[in-house]
C-alpha positions as CSV (number, residue, x, y, z in Angstrom):
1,X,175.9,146.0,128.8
2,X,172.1,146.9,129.0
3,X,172.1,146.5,125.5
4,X,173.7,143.0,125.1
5,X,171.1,142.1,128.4
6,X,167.6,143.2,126.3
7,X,169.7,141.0,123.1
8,X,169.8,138.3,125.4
9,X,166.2,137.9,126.7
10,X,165.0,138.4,123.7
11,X,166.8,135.7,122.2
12,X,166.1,133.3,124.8
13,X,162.1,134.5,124.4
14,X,162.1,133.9,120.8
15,X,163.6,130.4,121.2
16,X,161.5,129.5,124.0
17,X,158.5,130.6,121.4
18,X,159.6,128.4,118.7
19,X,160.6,125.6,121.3
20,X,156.7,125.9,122.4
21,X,155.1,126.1,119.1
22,X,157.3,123.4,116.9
23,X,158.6,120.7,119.9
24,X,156.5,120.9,123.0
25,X,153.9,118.5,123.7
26,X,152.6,118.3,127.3
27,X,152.4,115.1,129.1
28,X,149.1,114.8,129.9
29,X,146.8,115.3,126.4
30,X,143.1,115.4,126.6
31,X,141.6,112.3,125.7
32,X,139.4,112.9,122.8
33,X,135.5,112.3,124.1
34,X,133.9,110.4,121.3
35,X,130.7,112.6,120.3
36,X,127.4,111.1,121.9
37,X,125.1,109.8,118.7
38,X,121.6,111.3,118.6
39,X,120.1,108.2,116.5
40,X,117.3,106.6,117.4
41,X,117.5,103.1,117.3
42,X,114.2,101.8,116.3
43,X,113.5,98.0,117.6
44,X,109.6,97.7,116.9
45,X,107.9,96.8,113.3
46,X,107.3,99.8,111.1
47,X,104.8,101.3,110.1
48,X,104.2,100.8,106.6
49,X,103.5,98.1,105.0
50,X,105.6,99.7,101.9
51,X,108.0,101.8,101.4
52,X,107.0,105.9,102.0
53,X,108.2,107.0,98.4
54,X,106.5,104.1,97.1
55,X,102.8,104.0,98.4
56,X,101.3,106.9,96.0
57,X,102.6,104.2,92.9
58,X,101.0,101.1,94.6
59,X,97.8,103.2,94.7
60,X,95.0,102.1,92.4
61,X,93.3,105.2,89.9
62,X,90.5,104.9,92.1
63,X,91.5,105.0,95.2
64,X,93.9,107.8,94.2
65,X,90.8,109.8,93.2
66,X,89.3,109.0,96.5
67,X,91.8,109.9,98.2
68,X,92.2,113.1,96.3
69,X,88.5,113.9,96.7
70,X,88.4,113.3,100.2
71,X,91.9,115.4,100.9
72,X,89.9,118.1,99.2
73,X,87.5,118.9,101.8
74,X,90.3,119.9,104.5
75,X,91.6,123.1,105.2
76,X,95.4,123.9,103.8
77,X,95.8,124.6,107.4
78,X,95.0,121.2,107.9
79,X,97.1,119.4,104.6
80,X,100.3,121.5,105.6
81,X,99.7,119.7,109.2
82,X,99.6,116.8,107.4
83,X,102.4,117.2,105.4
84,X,104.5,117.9,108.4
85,X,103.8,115.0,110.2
86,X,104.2,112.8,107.3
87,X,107.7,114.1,107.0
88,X,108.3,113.8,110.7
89,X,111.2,111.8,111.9
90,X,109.1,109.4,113.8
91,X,107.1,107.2,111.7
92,X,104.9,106.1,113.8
93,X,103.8,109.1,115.7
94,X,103.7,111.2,112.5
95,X,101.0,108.6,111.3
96,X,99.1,108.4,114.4
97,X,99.2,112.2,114.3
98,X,98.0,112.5,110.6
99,X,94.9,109.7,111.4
100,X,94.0,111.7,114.7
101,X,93.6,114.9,112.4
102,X,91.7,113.2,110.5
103,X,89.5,111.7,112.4
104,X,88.4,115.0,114.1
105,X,88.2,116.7,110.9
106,X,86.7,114.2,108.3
107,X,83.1,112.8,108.6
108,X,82.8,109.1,109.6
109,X,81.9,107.9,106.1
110,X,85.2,109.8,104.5
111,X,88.0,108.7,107.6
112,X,86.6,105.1,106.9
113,X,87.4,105.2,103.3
114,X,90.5,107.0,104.0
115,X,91.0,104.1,106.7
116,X,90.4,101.6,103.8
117,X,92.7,102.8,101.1
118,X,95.5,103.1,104.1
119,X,94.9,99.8,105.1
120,X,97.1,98.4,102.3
121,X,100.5,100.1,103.0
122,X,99.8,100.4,107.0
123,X,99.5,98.5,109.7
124,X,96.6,99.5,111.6
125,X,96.0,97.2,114.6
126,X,98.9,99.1,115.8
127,X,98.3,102.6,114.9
128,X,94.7,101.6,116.6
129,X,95.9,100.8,119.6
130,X,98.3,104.1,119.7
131,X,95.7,106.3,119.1
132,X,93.1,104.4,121.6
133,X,96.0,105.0,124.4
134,X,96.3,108.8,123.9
């Protein structure tokens, strides 16, 4: 009789097991929370004049060589800070980083010439005003 009891129960566990696994489905389900975006939505005029990938190739020889000559005279420490903001996310503060570097670190001759090769893929009555403000 004990035996047939244990045979029983155990039965009735099994099938209550598979009942749970294959058939049940509770009444209430979770709602599925949509994931929250992390974009940011950008309303304001860029930047660039031109496209990032594309300024170096709009560059003239000469201004490249500037440009080049004047880069030269920083620190790495300096160009690898440059780097990173120029890869930033935000555009616009990456530049107004990279021109605030500059400007500390350049003479006034070389951030003007800098400042004019720029001014042909940037907008810098903008930038100007951003960096005035901080």
């Amino acid at each position: 009789m004990k035996k047939n009891l244990i045979y029983l129960v155990l039965i009735c566990a099994v099938i209550a097991n598979i009942y749970l696994i294959f058939c049940w489905e509770p009444q209430s389900k979770v709602a599925v929370q949509p994931k929250d975006s992390k974009e940011v939505v950008s309303y304001s005029k860029s930047v660039y004049k031109l496209e990032k990938g594309k300024i170096l190739e709009k560059l003239s020889s000469n201004d490249k060589k500037d440009f080049e000559k004047i880069i030269k005279k920083l620190s790495t420490f300096d160009i690898g800070k440059i780097k990173e903001y120029y890869q930033d996310f935000n555009d616009e503060e990456g530049v107004i980083s990279i021109f605030k570097l500059l400007r500390r670190r350049l003479t006034i001759e070389d951030y003007e010439r800098i400042h004019e090769i720029s001014a042909s893929f940037l907008d810098f009555n903008s930038i100007e005003k951003k960096i005035k403000n901080n």
